[in-house]
Short mmCIF file of the C-alpha atoms (twelve columns), coordinates in Angstrom:
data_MODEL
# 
_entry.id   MODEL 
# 
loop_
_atom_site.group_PDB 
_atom_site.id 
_atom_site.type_symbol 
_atom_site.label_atom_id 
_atom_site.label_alt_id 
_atom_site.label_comp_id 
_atom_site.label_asym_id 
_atom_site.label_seq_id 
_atom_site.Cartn_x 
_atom_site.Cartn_y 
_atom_site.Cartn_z 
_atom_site.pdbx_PDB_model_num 
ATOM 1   C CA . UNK A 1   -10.310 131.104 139.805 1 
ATOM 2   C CA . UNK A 2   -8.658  134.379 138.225 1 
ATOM 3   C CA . UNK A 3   -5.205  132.150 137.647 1 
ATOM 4   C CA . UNK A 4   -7.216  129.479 136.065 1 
ATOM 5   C CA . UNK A 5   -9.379  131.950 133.624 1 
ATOM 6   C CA . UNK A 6   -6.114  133.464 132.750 1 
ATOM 7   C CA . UNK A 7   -4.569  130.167 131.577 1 
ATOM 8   C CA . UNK A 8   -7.230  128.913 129.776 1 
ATOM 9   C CA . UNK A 9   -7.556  132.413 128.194 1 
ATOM 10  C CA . UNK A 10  -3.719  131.990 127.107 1 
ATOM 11  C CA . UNK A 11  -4.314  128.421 125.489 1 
ATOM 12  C CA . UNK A 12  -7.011  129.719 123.339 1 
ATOM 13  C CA . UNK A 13  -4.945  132.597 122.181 1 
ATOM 14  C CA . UNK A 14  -1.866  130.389 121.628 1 
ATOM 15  C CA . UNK A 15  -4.280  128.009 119.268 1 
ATOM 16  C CA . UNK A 16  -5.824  130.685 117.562 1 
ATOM 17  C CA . UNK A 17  -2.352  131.919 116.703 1 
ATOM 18  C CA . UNK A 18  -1.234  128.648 115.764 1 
ATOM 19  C CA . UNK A 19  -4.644  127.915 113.956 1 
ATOM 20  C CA . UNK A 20  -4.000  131.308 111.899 1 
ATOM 21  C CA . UNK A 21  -0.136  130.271 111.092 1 
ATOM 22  C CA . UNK A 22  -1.555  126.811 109.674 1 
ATOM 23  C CA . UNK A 23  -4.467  128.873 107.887 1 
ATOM 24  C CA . UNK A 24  -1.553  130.974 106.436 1 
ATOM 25  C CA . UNK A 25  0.994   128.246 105.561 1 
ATOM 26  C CA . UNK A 26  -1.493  126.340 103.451 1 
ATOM 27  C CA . UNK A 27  -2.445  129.594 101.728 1 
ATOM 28  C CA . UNK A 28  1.062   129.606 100.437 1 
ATOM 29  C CA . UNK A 29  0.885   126.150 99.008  1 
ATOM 30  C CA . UNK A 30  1.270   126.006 94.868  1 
ATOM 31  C CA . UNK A 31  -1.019  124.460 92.747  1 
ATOM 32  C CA . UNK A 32  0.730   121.237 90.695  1 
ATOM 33  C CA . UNK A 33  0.037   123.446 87.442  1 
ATOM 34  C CA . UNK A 34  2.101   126.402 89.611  1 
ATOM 35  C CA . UNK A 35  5.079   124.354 90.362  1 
ATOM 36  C CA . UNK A 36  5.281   123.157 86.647  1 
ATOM 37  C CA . UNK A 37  5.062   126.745 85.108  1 
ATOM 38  C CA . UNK A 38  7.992   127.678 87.905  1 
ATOM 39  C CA . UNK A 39  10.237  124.742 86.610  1 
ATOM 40  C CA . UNK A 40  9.910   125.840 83.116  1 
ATOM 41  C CA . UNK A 41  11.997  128.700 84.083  1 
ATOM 42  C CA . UNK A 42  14.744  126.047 84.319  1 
ATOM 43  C CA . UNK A 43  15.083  126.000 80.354  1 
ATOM 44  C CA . UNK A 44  18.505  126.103 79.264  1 
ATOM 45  C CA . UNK A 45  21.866  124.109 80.219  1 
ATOM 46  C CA . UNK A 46  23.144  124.208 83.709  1 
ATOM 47  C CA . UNK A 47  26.438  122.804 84.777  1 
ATOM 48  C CA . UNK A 48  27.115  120.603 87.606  1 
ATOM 49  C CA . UNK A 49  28.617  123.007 90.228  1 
ATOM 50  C CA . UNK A 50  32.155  121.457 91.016  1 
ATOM 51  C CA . UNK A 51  32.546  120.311 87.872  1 
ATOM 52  C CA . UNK A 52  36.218  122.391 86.610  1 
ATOM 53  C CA . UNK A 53  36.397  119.614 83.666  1 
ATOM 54  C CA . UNK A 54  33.117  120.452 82.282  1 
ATOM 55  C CA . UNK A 55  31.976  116.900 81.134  1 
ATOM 56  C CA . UNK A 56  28.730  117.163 83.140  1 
ATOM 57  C CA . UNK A 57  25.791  119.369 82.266  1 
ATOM 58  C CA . UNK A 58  21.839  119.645 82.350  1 
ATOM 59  C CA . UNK A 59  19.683  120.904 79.482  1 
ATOM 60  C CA . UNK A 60  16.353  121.644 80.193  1 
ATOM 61  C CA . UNK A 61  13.635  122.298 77.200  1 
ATOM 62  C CA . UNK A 62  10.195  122.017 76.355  1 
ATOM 63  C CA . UNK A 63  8.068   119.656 73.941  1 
ATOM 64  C CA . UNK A 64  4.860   118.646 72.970  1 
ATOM 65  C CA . UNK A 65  3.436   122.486 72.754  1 
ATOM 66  C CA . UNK A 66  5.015   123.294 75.999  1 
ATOM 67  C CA . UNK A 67  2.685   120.485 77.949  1 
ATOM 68  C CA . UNK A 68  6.169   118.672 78.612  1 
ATOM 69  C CA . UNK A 69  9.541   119.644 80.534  1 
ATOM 70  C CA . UNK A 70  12.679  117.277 79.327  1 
ATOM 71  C CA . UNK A 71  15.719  117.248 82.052  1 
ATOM 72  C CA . UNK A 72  18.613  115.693 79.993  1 
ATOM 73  C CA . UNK A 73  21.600  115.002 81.715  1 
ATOM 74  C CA . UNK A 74  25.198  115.186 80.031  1 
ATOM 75  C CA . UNK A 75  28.331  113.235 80.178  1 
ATOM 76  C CA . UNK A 76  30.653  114.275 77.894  1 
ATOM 77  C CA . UNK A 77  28.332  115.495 75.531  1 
ATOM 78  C CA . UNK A 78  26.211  112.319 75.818  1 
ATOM 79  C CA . UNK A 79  22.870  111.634 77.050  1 
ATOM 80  C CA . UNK A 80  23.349  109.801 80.161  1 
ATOM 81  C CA . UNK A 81  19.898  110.099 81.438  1 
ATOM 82  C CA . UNK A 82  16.479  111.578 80.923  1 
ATOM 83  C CA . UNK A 83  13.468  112.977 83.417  1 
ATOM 84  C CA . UNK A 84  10.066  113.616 82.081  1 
ATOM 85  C CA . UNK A 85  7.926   115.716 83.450  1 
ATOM 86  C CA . UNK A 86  3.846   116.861 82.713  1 
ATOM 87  C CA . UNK A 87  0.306   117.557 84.712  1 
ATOM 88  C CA . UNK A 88  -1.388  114.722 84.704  1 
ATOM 89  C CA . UNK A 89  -4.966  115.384 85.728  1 
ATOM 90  C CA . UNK A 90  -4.372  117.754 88.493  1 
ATOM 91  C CA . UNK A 91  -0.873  115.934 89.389  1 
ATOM 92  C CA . UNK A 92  2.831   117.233 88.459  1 
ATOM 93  C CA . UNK A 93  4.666   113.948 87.210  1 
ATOM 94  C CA . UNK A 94  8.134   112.936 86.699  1 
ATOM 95  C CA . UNK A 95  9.342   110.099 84.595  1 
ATOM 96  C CA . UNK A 96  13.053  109.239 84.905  1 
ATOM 97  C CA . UNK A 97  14.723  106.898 82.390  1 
ATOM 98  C CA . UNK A 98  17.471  106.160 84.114  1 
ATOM 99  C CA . UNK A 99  21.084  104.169 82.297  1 
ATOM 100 C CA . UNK A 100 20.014  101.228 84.619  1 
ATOM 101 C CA . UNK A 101 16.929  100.442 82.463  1 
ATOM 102 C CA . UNK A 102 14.232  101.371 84.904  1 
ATOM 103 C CA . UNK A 103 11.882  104.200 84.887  1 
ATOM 104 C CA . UNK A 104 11.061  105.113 88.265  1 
ATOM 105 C CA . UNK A 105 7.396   107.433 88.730  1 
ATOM 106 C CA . UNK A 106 7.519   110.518 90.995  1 
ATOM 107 C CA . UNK A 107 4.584   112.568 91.965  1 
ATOM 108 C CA . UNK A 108 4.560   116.087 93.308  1 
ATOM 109 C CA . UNK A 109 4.120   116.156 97.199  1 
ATOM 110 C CA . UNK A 110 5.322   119.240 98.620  1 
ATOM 111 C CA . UNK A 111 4.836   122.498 96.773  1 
ATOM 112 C CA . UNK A 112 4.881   125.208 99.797  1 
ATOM 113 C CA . UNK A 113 6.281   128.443 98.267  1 
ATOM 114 C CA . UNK A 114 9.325   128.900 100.396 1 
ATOM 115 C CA . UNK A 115 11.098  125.457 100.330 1 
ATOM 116 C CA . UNK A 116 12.171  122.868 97.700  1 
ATOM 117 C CA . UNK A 117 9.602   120.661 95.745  1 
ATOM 118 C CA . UNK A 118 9.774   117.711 96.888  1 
ATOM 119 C CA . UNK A 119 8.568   114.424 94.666  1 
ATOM 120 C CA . UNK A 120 7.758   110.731 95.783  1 
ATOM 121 C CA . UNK A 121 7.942   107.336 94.381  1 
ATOM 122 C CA . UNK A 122 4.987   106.501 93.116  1 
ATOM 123 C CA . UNK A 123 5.742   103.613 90.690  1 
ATOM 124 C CA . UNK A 124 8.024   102.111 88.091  1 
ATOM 125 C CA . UNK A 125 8.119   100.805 85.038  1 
ATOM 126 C CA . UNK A 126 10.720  98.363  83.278  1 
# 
């Protein structure tokens, strides 16, 4: 009877631990408006890492009183392709006109504070 107290005394302390780590990891998640204000830190042009050449970089700026972030990407000093992104509503979205014509829709999914941002298809326009 003491052996089986003892377990089940262990299995509530193991999910109160593991109730308080899931508690703790959604306290760290970032708001859409968060994760937008972060990536404006990107502003400025980047270069593609490998590239010795130097035909490829990445401009970031803002537009549209700072309610828009533009990713232009550049070959040879040419626009090759262009992402959008803005809150819409309570949603980070990303518009990418691509050289292909189409303009794939992401929306923020993943915005925990310790990994990457991670965006999914959400539609397309042609």
């Amino acid at each position: 009877m003491i052996r089986k107290i003892q377990s089940v005394t262990k299995c509530f302390l193991v999910a109160i631990c593991f109730l308080s780590l899931t508690i703790n990891a959604e306290k760290v998640d970032l708001k859409s408006s968060d994760v937008f204000e972060r990536m404006k830190l990107l502003q400025g042009d980047w270069k593609k890492e490998g590239d010795t050449a130097g035909n490829f970089h990445i401009k970031f700026s803002q537009t549209a009183a700072d309610s828009v972030l533009v990713e232009n990407w550049l070959y040879k000093r040419k626009s090759h392709s262009l992402t959008i992104y803005h809150i819409d509503n309570s949603n980070l979205l990303a518009t990418h006109y691509c050289p292909q014509g189409n303009q794939p829709r992401l929306q923020l999914t993943s915005s925990v504070e310790s990994r990457p941002i991670e965006f999914s298809f959400k539609d397309a326009g042609v």
